[in-house]
N, C-alpha and C positions, 0 to 999 in steps of 0.2 A: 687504359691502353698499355700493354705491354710486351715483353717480347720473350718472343718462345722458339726453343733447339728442333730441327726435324733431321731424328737419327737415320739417315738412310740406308743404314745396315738395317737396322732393327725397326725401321718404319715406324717408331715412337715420336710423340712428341711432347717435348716437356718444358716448361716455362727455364729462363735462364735469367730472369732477375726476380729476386724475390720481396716485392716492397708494396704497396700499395699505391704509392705516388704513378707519374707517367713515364712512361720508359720509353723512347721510341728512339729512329737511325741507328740501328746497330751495326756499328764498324767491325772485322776482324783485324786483330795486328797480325803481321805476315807469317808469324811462328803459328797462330791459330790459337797458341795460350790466353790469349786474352780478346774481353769483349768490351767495347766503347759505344757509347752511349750516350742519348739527351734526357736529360730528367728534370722537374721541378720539385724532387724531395726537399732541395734546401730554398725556395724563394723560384728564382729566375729562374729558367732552364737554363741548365750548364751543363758540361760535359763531363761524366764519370769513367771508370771503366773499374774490372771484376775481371777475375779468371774465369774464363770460358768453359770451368767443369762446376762452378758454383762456390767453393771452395774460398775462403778469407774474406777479407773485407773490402766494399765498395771504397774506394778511392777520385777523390774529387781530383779533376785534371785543370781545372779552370773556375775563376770566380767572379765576377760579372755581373751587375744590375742588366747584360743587353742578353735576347735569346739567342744560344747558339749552339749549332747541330753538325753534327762529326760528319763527313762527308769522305776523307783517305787519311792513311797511313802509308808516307814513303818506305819505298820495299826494304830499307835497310832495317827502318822498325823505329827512327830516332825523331819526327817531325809526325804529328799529326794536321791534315789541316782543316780546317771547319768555318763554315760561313757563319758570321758574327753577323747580328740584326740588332743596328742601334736605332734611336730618334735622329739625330743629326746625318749621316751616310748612308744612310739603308742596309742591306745587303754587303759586306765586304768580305772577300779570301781573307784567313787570318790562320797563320800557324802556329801551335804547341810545342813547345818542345817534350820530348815524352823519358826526362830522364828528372832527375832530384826537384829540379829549377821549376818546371814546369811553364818555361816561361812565352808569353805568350805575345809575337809578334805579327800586327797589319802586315799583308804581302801586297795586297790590292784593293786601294781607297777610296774613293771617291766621290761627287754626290749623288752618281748612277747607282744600281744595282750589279755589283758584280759577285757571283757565287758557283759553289758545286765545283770546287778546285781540285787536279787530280795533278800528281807528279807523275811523270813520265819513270817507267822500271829502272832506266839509266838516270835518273835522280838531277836529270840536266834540263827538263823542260816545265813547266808548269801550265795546264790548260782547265779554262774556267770559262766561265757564260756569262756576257756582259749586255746591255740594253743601253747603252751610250750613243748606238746609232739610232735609236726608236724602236728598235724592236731587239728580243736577245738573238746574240750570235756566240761563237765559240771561237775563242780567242787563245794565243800563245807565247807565253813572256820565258827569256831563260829564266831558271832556279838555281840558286838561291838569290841570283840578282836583277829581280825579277823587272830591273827600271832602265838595265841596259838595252832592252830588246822588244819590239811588240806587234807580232802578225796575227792577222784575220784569218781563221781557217773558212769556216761555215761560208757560202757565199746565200741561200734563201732564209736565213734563221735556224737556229738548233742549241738545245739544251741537253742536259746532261753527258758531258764527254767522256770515256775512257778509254784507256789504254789498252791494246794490244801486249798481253804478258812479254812477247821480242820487242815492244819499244817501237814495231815499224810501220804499229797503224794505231790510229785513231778515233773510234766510233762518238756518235754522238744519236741526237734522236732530233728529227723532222719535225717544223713544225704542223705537218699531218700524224705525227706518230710514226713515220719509218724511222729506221736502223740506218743513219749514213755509217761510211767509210769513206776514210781520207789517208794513203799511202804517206808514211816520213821514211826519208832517206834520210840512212846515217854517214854524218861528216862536221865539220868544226861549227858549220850553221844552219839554224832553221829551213830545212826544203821540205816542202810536201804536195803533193799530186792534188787534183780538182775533187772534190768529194765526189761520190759517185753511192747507187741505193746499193743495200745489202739486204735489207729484209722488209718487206713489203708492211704497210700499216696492216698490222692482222692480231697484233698482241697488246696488251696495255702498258703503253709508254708510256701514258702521263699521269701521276698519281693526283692525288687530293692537295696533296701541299705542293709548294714553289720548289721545296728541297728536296734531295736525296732523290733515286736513283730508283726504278721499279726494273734494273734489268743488272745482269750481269756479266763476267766470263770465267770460265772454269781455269784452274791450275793451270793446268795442260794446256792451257788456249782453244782449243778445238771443240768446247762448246758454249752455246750462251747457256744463260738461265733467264726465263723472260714468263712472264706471266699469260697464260692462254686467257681468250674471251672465253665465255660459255656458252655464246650465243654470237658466232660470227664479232663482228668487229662494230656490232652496236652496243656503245658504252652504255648506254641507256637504258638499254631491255631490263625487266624487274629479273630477279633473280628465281631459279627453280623454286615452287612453292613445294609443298606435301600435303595435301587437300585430307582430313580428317574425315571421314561421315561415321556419324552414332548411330545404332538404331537401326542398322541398312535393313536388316527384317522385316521390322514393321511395315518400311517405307515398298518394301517389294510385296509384303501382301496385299497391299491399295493398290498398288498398280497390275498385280495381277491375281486375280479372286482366285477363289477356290470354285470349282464348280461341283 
């Protein structure tokens, strides 16, 4: 498994790590020059990142006997964070620092599962998915101090959260597979409106794994990127086959003689 570039000018596509090992979550950092990654080239899965034209050398960002998968980069470019999967806490937020140090601190602990943490664009909010009340919801601590502060967004269950490029909304996903949206007003503390639907279960929100994210938002704000079914919104359906027959000749002069 690995991960591959789709040139949208030029409609190519072309792999963008080149190793053998498993490659998979690939993070952009906000400049676009670099790409971040989970790999098990070295042992555990831990997180790497490579310039995003191919170009130098893979660089380890983190080292780790627990697995752990890149999920954002704060828009400033300084803080990656990634959910850390140990024996003892499950699941936890945990940040990088993404300069010399590379240093790597727990944001959100505990013996629940809590993961898939995203910093708000204004670098003040941090929103993540926790299952502390029995089932996951989408939760929101301030950032960087993330122990002053702690509101329930989601009110039926929802995972994977992110931001609105303005900082003023919120998405997350259903546990049907809809597209919530949840209004933030900006001012010195946490307010935000009742979650409300945005987009009907019709696409594939929920991947194979716990982690990471099968959807997204464009630069500009004004469009997602979201994975279409190929058959309606049954997950299930086998997938287009391409049915092969040898020999169609023969088989059509048995079925119709010559006379």
């Amino acid at each position: 498994m690995n991960i591959l570039l789709w040139d949208l000018g030029r409609t190519t596509l072309t792999p963008a790590v080149f190793d053998p090992s498993v490659a998979i979550f690939p993070v952009w950092t906000p400049d676009g020059r670099r790409l971040i990654f989970s790999s098990d080239r070295a042992g555990a899965r831990n997180v790497f990142w490579q310039a995003a034209d191919g170009t130098g050398a893979v660089e380890r960002l983190s080292e780790s006997p627990n697995q752990q998968v890149p999920v954002s980069v704060s828009s400033d470019g300084r803080r990656l964070i990634l959910t850390d999967v140990g024996p003892k806490t499950a699941e936890d937020v945990t940040q990088v620092e993404l300069d010399g140090t590379h240093r790597v601190t727990p944001l959100v602990q505990s013996p629940f599962a809590e993961r898939n943490g995203v910093i708000s664009p204004d670098g003040r909010w941090l929103a993540y998915e926790a299952n502390d009340s029995g089932r996951f919801e989408i939760h929101v601590r301030p950032f960087p101090e993330v122990k002053s502060g702690h509101w329930l967004v989601s009110t039926t269950g929802g995972t994977r959260p992110l931001w609105a490029r303005s900082g003023q909304e919120l998405f997350y996903v259903s546990p049907t597979g809809a597209l919530m949206r949840v209004g933030v007003e900006r001012g010195p503390s946490w307010a935000a409106t009742t979650p409300t639907l945005l987009v009907k279960a019709r696409y594939l929100m929920r991947p194979i794994f716990s982690l990471g994210r099968t959807y997204d938002i464009a630069p500009d704000g004004q469009r997602f990127l979201m994975i279409k079914e190929a058959d309606g919104t049954d997950q299930t359906a086998p997938p287009p086959q391409l049915v092969v027959v040898q020999h169609f000749d023969e088989e059509l002069k048995r079925l119709v003689p010559r006379k």
